[in-house]
Steps between C-alpha positions, in 0.01 A plus 500: 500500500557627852783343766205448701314280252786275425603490876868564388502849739514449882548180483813504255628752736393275790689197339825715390495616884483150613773380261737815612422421881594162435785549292629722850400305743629150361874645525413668843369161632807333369781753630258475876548108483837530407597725761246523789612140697844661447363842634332319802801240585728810612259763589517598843240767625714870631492474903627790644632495869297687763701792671509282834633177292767730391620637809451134641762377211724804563567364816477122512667277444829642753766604282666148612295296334601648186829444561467123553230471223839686270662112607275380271656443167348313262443774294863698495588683253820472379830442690592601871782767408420868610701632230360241236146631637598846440603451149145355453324813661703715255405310203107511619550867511702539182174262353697181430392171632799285479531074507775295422573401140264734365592912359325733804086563417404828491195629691373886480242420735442166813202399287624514136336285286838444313603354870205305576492319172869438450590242255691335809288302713739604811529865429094465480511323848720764647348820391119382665648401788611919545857354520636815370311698793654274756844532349404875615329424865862266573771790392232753706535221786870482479589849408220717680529701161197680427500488145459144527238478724317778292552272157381184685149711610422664165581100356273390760174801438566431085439096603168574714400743250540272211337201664203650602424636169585145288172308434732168334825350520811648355806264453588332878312798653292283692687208514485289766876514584538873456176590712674301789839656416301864523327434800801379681681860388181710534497373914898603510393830306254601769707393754718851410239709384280492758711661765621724243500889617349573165236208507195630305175318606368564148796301343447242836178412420620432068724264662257339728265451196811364277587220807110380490452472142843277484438308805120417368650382192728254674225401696235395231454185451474471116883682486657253734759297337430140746778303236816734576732672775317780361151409710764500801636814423167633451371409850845582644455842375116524663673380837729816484245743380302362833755610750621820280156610437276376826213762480443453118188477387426079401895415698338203728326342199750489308746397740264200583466419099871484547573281744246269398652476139827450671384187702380325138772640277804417730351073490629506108773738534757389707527145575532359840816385479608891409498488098332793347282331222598770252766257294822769576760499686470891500104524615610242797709827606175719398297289712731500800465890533143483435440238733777712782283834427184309569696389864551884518134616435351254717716597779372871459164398437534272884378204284799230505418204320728184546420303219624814273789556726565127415485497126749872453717314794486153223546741208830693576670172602427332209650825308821500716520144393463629115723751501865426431791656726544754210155621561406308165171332454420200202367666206182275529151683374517878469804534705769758460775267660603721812308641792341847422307616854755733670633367773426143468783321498622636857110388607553129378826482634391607840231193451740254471645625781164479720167330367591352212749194497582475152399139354777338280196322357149608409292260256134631497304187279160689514631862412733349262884580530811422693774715643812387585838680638802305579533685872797682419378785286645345166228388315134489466293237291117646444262317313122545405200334377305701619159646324254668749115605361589830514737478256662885625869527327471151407765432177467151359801360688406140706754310502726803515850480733704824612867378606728780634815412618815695615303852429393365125151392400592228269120403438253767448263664337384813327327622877320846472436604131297833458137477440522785213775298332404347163716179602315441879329202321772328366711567812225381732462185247692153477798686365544746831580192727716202498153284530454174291250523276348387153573686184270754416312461836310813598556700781151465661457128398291290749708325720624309836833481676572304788752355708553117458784421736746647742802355692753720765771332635689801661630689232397254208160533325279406252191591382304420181162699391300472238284705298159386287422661173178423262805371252713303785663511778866588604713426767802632640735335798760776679799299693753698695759234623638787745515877494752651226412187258 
């Protein structure tokens, strides 16, 4: 009997066709809606400058707007020392990316995946920002060695390069943090290589393309982290792309998104009374150089604002009343215990000394913690209840007291504890802080601190809080007779 007659021919090819196509396209349609939100979240279309936009950014800004844009350091990379900045060049030449407590990280190449997807979380962080490239551009800066500068451009051509050709995210690669960190060094970059005798317009324009793609990033709206200093940082970073990059294709957009952003995020970031809603003692001295470098961009942008000159002047004199005369800080929240931003302590001082009047006293009911130092410089008494929706750095610690006294913390806590570090829960738990609470309680249970009562009679106080669990509710009372007791 023919195929024809049984109708097993055509259409059993027909059907086996159908099944194949199917069989091809299910996995295709799965990998697509796997992948293609991804794809579309971080694409950013190639926008290359004109030749008139480049010779526009060759010469504006004036070289000294560079140099006070270079005041701006939110992002620095490592410490201050010429010499300890020259030993960092030498091991980004040599291909070794070095951070404390860890054995150097090897690199053949800016953009090696090894790098980028480091088991360490900071080395990660560090490598997309194009840290190792700005170790480079700094020695360069300091030493007017070419070999530096050289390193730092081929860094800089291998990052465009490799960024224009990535269709997804690779480790922190696009990271909100690191774009911001890039931007900020890609502005300082062309800052020195555009007046370069040996500028190439070719390699101009690469650069050009590498600044839009990073600053349209920062600017989208489903990438902006609203919780986090890293939404500030990320608008921060559009504000200095603005006045380094004024002829860029999309710049007044995106420095509109920017500012806008600004006005809502900065309501639920700092408080009014100064306190950077971030539950650290060490993001209060993040947030008063953010808040300074936003002072500094609106002043080259001729757009003062006084409320924001308000809440950075509110900030750093609530940090000079946090930090100790040993430049110590309470090891409350994701705190490392001591001030970190170069220069910082001679900056708070000098605050004391002009608009801040340091406050023997601060007892914030509605932000939720009290600070108190004895006048003298002897001893500090920080407390916190405090548990903001954000819930940025927050370690389960209400109820919490920091006493240092005579250069010794004698209450504390375990303060910063590395994300990548298998024991970050426990030491962000009950057990990292000197906080009463109920055996076995978890971390992230629901719950509700408050302040009950308060009493200051010159250097006496008291102050009992309270905190509200689903299984209870604790209390604890804090009396300090006089200072030393």
């Amino acid at each position: 009997m023919s195929d024809s007659a049984t109708g097993s021919g055509p259409s059993r090819r027909w059907l086996a066709g159908a099944w194949l196509a199917c069989c091809l396209l299910g996995p295709l349609l799965a990998l697509a809606a796997t992948w293609l939100p991804l794809w579309r979240a971080y694409h950013v279309d190639h926008q290359l400058v004109s030749r008139v936009q480049l010779e526009l950014l060759r010469r504006r800004p004036a070289a000294d707007t560079f140099a006070r844009l270079a005041q701006a350091r939110w992002t620095e990379a490592g410490p201050g020392d010429p010499t300890q900045r020259r030993r960092e060049a030498d091991d980004a030449l040599a291909g070794r990316l070095r951070l404390p407590g860890l054995p150097p990280v090897r690199f053949q190449h800016h953009t090696d995946r090894d790098l980028l997807t480091h088991p360490n979380g900071r080395v990660q962080l560090l490598a997309a920002a194009m840290q190792p490239a700005e170790h480079l551009l700094r020695a360069y800066e300091d030493s007017g060695e070419r070999r530096y500068f050289e390193a730092a451009l081929a860094a800089t051509l291998e990052w465009a390069d490799f960024d224009a050709g990535r269709w997804l995210p690779l480790g922190l690669v696009w990271n909100d943090h690191a774009l911001a960190a890039r931007l900020v060094y890609l502005a300082r970059f062309w800052a020195v290589y555009r007046a370069d005798p040996d500028f190439d317009p070719a390699d101009g324009r690469r650069l050009l393309a590498f600044v839009y793609r990073t600053a349209e990033r920062l600017a989208r709206a489903s990438l902006y982290a609203a919780r986090t200093n890293h939404g500030v940082m990320q608008d921060l970073a559009l504000l200095h792309a603005a006045i380094a990059f004024p002829d860029l294709p999309g710049t007044r957009g995106r420095l509109q998104t920017a500012l806008a952003r600004l006005r809502r995020h900065l309501e639920y970031y700092v408080s009014p009374g100064g306190l950077v809603l971030e539950h650290s003692a060490s993001y209060q001295e993040l947030g008063v150089e953010l808040l300074r470098s936003l002072q500094l961009y609106l002043a080259l942008l001729q757009a003062p604002d006084p409320h924001w000159q308000g809440l950075a002047t509110a900030a750093r004199c609530l940090l000079a009343d946090l930090a100790r005369p040993d430049d110590s800080l309470p090891l409350y929240g994701d705190s490392h215990g001591r001030l970190l931003v170069p220069d910082m302590a001679a900056e708070l001082r000098s605050a004391l000394a002009g608009a801040c009047r340091q406050q023997a006293l601060r007892i914030d009911s509605e932000f939720g913690y009290l600070l108190a130092n004895d006048g003298r410089g002897s001893e500090q008494l920080f407390v916190a209840w405090t548990n903001f929706p954000t819930r940025s750095h927050k370690h389960a610690d209400e109820l919490s007291a920091y006493l240092w006294h005579a250069g010794i913390d004698w209450w504390g806590a375990s303060g910063y504890w590395p994300y990548s570090d298998p024991q970050r829960p426990a030491a962000i738990g009950w057990r990292g802080t000197n906080a009463p609470h109920l055996l076995g309680e978890a971390a992230d249970s629901r719950r509700k601190a408050q302040l009950l009562a308060s009493a200051v009679d010159g250097q006496r106080l008291f102050v009992e809080l309270a905190r509200s669990t689903g299984a209870g509710r604790l209390h604890r009372q804090l009396l300090r007779p006089a200072p030393g007791i």
